[in-house]
N, C-alpha and C positions, 0 to 999 in steps of 0.2 A: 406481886399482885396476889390477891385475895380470892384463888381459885372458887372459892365458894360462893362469894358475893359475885350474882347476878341481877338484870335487870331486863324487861321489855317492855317497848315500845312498840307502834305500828303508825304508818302512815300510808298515803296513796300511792308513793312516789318517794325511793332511796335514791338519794344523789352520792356518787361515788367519787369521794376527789374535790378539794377546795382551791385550785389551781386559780388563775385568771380565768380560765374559761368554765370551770365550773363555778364559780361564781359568779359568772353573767350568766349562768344557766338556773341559777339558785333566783336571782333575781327577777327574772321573767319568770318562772313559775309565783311567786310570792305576787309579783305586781297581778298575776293570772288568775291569783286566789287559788290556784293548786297546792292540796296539802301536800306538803314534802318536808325531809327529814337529812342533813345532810352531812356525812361521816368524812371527815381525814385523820389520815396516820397519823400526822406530826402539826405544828403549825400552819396553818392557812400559807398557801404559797411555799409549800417545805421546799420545793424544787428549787426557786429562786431564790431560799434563805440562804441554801446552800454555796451560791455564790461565791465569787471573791470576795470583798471588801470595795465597793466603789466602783463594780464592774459594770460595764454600760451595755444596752441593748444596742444591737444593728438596728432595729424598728425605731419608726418616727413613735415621737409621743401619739399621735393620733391613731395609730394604729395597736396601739396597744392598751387604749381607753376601754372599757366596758359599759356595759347597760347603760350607754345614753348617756353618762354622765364623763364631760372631758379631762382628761391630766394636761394639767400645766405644768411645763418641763420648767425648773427655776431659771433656767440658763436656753430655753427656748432649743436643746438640743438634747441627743437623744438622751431618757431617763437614765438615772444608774438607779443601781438595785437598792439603794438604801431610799430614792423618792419614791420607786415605785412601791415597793411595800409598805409604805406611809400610806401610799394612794389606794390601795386596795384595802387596808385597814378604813380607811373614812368611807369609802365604798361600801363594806361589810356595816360597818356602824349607821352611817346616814340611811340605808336602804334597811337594817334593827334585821338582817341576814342570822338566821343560825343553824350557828356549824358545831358540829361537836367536833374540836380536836382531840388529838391523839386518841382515836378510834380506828386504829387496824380491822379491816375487813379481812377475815380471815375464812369465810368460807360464803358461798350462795349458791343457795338451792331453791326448785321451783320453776313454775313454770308463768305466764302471765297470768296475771290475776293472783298467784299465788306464791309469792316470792317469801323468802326467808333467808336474814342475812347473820350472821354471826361474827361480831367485832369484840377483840383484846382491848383496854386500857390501860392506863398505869394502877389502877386501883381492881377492877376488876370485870365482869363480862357482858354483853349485852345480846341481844336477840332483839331482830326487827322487822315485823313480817310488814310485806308490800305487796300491792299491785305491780307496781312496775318499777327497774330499775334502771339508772341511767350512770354510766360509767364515764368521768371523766379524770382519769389515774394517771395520764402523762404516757409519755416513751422513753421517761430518765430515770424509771425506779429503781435501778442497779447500775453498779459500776461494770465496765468489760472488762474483766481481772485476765490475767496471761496466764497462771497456772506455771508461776516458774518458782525454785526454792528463794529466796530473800524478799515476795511479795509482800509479806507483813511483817517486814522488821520495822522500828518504832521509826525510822525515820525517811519512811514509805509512805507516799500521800496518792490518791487518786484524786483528791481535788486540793486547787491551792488557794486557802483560806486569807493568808496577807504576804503578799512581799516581804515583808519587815522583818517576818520569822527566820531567810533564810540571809539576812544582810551578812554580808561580809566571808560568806561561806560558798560553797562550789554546789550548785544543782544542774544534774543534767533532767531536761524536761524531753516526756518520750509520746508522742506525737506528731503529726504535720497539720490538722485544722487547726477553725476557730479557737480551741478551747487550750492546746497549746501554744499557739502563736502568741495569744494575748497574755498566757501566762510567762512567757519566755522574755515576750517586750518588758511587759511590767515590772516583773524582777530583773531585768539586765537594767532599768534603769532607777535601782533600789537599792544598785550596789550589791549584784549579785552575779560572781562569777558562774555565766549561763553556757551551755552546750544542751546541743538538741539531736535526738537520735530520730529518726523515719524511717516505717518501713519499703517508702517508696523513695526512688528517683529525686524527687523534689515535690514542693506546695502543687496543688492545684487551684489554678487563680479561678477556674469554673465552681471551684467550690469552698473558699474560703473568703472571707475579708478584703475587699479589693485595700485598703489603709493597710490589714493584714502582712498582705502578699507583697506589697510594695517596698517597707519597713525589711520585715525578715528575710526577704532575698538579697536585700543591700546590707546588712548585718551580717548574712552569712555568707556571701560573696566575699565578699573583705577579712573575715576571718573573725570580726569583732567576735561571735557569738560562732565557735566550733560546731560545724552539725555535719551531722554521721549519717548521709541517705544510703537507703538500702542496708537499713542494719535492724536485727529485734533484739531486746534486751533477752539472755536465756538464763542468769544468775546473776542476784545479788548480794553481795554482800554488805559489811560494814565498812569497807573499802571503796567502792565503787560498784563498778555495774558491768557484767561482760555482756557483750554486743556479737552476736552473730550476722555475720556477711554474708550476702545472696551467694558467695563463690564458698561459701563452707569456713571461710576462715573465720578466728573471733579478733577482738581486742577486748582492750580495758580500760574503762574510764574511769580515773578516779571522781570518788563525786561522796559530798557529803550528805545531800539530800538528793534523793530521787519523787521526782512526780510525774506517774504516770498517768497524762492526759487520753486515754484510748479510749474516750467516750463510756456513750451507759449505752445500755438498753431495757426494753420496757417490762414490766414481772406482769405476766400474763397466766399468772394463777387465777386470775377470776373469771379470766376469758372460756381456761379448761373445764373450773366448776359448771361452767352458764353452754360448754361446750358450741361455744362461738367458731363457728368456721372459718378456714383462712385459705387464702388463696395462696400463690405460688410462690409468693414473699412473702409471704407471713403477714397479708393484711386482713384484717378483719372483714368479710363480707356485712356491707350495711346499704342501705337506701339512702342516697345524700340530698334526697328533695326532704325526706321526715328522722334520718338519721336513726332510725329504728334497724338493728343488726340483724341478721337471718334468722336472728334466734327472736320469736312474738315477745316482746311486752321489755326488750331490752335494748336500750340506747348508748349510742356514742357520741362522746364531745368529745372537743381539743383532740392535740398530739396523740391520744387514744386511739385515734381511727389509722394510727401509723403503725400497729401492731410491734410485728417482729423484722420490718424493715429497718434498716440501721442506714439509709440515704431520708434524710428528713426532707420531707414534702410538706410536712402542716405544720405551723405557726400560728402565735395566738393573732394575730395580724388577718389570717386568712381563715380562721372558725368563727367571727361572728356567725354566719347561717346556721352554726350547727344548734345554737342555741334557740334562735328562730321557730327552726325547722323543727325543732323535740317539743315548745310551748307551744306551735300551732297543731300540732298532730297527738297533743295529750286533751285538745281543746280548750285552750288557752286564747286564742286569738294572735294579732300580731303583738309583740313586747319592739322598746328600744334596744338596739344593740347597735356596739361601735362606738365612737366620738358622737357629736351632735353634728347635723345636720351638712352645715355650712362645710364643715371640714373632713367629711365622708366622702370618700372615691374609692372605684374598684382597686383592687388589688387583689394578685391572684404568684404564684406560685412563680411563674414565665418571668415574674415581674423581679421577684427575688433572683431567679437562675441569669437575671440579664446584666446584674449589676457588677 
């Protein structure tokens, strides 16, 4: 990058994040007539690009529709990631949306009415003075690294990209949620000699996959699929992976890939610039009738308002309002949010926790 070449802009209104949900946040301001201006790191949906390959949402297609306009699942069940970011592309395009990607938000300062943002490119820099900004960054901007020696040997993944990579080879997957289970099924049935390490006991069916939970406890009952509860990985090698036990002792799995599924959490550097307060879990203090954070002239959308909590509560399923709530309160009026009409019903948090 071309430290030297810089540029500025200015708008009413910085939108932070091209997520799903900031993009039905981008859309309601534009339908609002509010000027806005709207910055992501990486591709549109970086979060969800990041995916596996063909990996599917727990959420109904309807519930992960935006601004009023519906997704049609091809297969009338829940979308994978390659239709939904087809579907958000057409989104972005049919609604003439713009986003500047790869625009890293790399510092903000100010106060309402007087905002100033400074964002990196691949070419070079930009400066963006605002009224008001609205934050919609996600709670998956990093991965949970363990801080052990062999975490970045080449054949150390934190996320798993395709099955196909590890066909015919040994991975132990080191997790007990969603994000391992589905990676552990996938590749056990890819032709992939699987073992799975937890640092608990066993799955918890309150908090995973009920298809999930079902699967991998009859796999790992039976032995198809070796798993190691109550172990943490403390060294890897090019050999395998040693495993510490709750009673102090270790072992050794051999294994030729390792994927550690130990989740993300969210990079709350712009929380600290904007000095967003947080409460006792690390949630952002915000107003969830206007979505405007403790701090004047700054908003919260999406998984954002989940701070430094690491038990997910917000889903793009359950932030349409937050979109709502920031277009009526910049004085915008009501905008559409959610699927259409006919196929719109509550859904709320209790509803996910019950399944």
């Amino acid at each position: 990058m071309n430290q030297n070449k810089s540029r500025e802009l200015s708008a009413r209104v910085v939108l932070v994040g091209a997520g799903p949900v900031g993009i039905e946040v981008a859309a309601g301001l534009k339908r609002a007539g509010i000027d806005y201006l709207q910055l992501e790191k990486g591709p549109i949906a970086s979060t969800i690009y990041r995916w596996p390959r063909h990996a599917r949402f727990f959420s109904s297609p309807e519930r992960v529709a935006i601004a009023g306009i519906p997704f049609s699942s091809p297969h009338q069940e829940q979308p994978a990631r390659e239709d939904y970011l087809a579907y958000l592309r057409g989104v972005v395009e049919t609604l003439d949306l713009k986003i500047l990607s790869y625009h890293r938000v790399t510092e903000i300062r100010g106060k309402k009415g007087s905002f100033t943002l400074r964002a990196e490119t691949l070419r070079d820099s930009l400066k963006v003075n605002c009224e008001n900004v609205i934050l919609a960054t996600g709670d998956m901007g990093e991965f949970n690294r363990l801080g052990i020696p062999g975490e970045d040997l080449p054949h150390v993944s934190h996320v798993l990209e395709d099955p196909h990579l590890y066909f015919g080879n040994r991975l132990l997957v080191v997790g007990g949620k969603n994000s391992a289970l589905e990676a552990a099924l996938r590749c056990f049935r890819s032709g992939v000699s699987v073992s799975l390490s937890y640092r608990r006991s066993g799955f918890d069916r309150k908090r995973v996959n009920s298809r999930l939970y079902l699967e991998l406890s009859i796999l790992t009952a039976k032995g198809v699929i070796p798993f190691y509860p109550e172990t943490l990985p403390s060294r890897i090698t090019e050999e395998g992976v040693e495993l510490s036990r709750s009673d102090g002792s270790t072992l050794f799995v051999p294994a030729d890939f390792v994927l550690l599924a130990t989740g993300y959490h969210a990079d709350l550097s712009l929380f600290t610039d904007l000095e967003i307060p947080l409460d006792e879990e690390g949630v952002p203090l915000y107003d969830p009738q206007t979505m405007e954070s403790a701090v004047p002239g700054v908003y919260l959308a999406g998984t954002a308002v989940s701070g430094a909590r690491q038990r997910y509560k917000d889903f793009i399923g359950t932030s349409h309002y937050h979109a709502a709530g920031i277009v009526r309160d910049l004085g915008g009026g009501d905008i559409p949010v959610g699927t259409i009409a006919s196929r719109r019903y509550s859904f709320s948090t209790e509803d996910i926790e019950a399944d």
